[in-house]
One Martini backbone bead per residue (centre of mass of N, CA, C, O) as a GRO file, in nm:
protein
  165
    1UNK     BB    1  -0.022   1.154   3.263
    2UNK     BB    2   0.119   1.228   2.937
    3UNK     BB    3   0.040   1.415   2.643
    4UNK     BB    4   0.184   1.440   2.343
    5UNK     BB    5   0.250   1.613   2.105
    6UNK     BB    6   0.423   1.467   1.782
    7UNK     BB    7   0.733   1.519   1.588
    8UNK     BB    8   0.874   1.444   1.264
    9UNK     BB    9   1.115   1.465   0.989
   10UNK     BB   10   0.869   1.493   0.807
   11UNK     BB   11   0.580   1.599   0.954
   12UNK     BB   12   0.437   1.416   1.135
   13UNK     BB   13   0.134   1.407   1.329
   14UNK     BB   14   0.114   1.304   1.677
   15UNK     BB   15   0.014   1.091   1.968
   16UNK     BB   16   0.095   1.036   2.329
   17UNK     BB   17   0.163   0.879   2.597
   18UNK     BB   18   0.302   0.938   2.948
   19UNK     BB   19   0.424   0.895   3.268
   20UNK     BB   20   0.694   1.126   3.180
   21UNK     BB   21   0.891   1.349   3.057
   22UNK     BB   22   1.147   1.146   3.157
   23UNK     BB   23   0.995   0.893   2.976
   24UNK     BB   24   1.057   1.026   2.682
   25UNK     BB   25   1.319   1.115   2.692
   26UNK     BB   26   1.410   0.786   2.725
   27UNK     BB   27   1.251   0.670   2.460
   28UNK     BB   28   1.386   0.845   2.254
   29UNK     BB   29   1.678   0.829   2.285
   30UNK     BB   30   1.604   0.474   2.257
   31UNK     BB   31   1.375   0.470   1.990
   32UNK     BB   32   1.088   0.396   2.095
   33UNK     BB   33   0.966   0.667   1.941
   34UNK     BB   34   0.771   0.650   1.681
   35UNK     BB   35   0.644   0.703   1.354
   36UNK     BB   36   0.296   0.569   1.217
   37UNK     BB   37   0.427   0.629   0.913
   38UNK     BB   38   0.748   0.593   0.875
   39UNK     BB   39   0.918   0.522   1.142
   40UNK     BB   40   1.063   0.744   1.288
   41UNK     BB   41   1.268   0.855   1.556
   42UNK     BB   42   1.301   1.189   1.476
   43UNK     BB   43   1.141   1.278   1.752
   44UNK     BB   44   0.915   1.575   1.886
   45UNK     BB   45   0.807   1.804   2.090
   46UNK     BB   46   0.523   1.971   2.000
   47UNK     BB   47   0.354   2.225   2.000
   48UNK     BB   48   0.130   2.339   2.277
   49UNK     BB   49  -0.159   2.350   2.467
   50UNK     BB   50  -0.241   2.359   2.777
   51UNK     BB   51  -0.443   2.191   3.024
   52UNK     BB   52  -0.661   2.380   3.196
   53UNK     BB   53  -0.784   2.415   3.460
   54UNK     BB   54  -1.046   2.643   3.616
   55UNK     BB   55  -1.071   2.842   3.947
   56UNK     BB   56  -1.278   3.075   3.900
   57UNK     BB   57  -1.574   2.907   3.886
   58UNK     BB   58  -1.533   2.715   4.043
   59UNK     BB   59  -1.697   2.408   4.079
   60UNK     BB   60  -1.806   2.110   3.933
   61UNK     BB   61  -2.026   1.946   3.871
   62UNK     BB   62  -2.126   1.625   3.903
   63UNK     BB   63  -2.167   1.366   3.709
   64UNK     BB   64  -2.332   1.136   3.638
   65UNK     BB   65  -2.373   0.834   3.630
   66UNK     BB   66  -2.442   0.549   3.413
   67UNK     BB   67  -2.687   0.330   3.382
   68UNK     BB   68  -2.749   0.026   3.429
   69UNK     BB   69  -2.864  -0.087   3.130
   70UNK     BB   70  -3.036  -0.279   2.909
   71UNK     BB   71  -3.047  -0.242   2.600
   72UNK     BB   72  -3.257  -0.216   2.333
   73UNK     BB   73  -3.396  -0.267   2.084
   74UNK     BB   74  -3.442  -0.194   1.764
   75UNK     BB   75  -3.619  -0.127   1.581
   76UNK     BB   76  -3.694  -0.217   1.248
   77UNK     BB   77  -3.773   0.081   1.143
   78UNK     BB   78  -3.503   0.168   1.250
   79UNK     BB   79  -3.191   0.246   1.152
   80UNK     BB   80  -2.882   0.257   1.147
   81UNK     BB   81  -2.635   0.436   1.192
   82UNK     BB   82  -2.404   0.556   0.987
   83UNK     BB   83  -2.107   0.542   0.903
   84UNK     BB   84  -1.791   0.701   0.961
   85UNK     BB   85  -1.529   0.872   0.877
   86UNK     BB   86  -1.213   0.832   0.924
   87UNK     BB   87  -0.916   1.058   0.942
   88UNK     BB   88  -0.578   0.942   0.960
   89UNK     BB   89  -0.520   1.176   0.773
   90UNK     BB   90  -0.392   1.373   0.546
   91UNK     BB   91  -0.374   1.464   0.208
   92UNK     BB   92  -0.058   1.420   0.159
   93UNK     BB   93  -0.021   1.121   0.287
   94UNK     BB   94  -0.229   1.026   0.067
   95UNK     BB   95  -0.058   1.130  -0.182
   96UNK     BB   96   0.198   0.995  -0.146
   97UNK     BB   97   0.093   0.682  -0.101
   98UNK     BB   98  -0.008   0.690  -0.387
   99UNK     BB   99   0.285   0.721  -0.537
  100UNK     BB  100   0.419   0.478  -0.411
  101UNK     BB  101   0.192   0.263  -0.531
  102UNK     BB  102   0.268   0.337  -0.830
  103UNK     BB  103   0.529   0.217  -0.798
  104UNK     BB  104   0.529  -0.057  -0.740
  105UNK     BB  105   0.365  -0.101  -0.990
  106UNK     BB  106   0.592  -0.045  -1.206
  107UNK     BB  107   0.763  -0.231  -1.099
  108UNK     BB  108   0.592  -0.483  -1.141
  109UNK     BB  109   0.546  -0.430  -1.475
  110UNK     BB  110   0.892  -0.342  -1.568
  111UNK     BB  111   1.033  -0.583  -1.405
  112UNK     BB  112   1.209  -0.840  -1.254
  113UNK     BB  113   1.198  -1.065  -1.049
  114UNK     BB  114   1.462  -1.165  -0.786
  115UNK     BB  115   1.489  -1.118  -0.493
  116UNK     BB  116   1.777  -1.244  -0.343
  117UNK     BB  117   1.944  -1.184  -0.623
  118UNK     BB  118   1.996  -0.888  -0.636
  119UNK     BB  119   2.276  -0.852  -0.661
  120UNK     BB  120   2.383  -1.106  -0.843
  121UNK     BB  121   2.238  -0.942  -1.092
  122UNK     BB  122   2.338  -0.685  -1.078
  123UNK     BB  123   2.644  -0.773  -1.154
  124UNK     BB  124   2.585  -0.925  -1.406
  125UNK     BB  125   2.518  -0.651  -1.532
  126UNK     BB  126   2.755  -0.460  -1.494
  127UNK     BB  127   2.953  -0.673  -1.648
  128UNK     BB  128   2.809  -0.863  -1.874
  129UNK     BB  129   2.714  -1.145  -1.825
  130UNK     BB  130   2.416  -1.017  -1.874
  131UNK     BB  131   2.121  -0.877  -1.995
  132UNK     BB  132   2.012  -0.601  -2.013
  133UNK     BB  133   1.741  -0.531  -1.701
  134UNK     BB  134   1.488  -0.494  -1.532
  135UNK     BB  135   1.455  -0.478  -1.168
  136UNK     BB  136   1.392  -0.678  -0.827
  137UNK     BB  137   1.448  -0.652  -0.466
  138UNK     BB  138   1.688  -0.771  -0.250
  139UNK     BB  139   1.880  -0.614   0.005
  140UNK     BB  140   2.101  -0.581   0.186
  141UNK     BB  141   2.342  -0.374   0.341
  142UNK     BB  142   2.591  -0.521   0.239
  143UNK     BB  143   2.533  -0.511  -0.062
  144UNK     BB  144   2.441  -0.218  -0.107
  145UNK     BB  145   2.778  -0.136  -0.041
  146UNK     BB  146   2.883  -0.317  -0.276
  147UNK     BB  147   2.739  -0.169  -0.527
  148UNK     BB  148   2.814   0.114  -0.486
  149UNK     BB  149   3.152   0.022  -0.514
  150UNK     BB  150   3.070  -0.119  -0.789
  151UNK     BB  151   2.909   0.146  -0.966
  152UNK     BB  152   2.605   0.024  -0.905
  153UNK     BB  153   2.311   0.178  -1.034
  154UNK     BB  154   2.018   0.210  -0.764
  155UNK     BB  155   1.722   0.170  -0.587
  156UNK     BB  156   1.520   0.229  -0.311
  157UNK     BB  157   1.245   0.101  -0.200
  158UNK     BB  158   0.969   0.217  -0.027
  159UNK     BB  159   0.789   0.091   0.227
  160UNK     BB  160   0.477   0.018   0.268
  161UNK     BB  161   0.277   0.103   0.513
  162UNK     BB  162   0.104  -0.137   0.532
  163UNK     BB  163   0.322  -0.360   0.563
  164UNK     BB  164   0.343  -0.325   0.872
  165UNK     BB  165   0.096  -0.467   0.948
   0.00000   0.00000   0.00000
């Protein structure tokens, strides 16, 4: 198995395990190597400094075993340790996360919700059909192909990363 260190066209880093460097190279190619942060396919492997065991020291003893006894309850006065934070993002991550999820909010307190009929009403608004108004909703790629020829103006907003979980 190899690890490698990996970055997206984001820059975002991240690492994965492989069966070997031609593993990667053939599930990259197809697209099955993504980003658990944006999700893009455009991933490449990042500069690494490689471990190598040295032999030059000589061999290393062998570690003992870990004894399989079963663990005894703590006493009552003494606290359990307390959990720690761990950081699975970079400080940028967490504020691009934050931007996107204040946009959310806006747009959900300044626009109409329309679901799926978000093309038929851009389209009777661009018409004068209907009241100028901001909106929001889905929209296929066939849809917004059709918005954008029909010189509607429109914004895709992207995806919260929760949504993925």
């Amino acid at each position: 198995m190899i690890r490698y260190t990996l970055i997206c066209d984001n820059a975002h880093e991240f690492e994965s395990w492989f069966a070997s460097s031609g593993s990667f190279d053939e599930q990259a190619k197809r697209g099955f190597v993504t980003c658990p942060v944006c999700d893009s396919a455009k991933v490449e492997r990042a500069v690494m400094a490689p471990a190598v065991a040295r032999t030059d020291r000589g061999p290393r003893p062998a570690e003992p075993a870990p004894e399989a006894t079963t663990p005894s309850p703590a006493p009552a006065t003494s606290p359990a340790p307390a959990a720690q934070p761990a950081a699975l993002m970079g400080e940028k991550e967490m504020a691009f996360r934050a931007m996107l999820t204040a946009l959310h909010e806006h747009v959900a307190a300044n626009a109409e919700p329309v679901g799926k009929r978000f093309a038929e009403e851009a389209l009777k608004i661009h018409h004068g059909e209907t009241e100028n108004r901001a909106i929001y909703g889905e929209a296929s790629a066939e849809d917004a192909q059709m918005l954008h020829e029909e010189g509607v103006e429109f914004l895709p907003l992207p995806r919260l990363p929760e949504g993925r979980n």
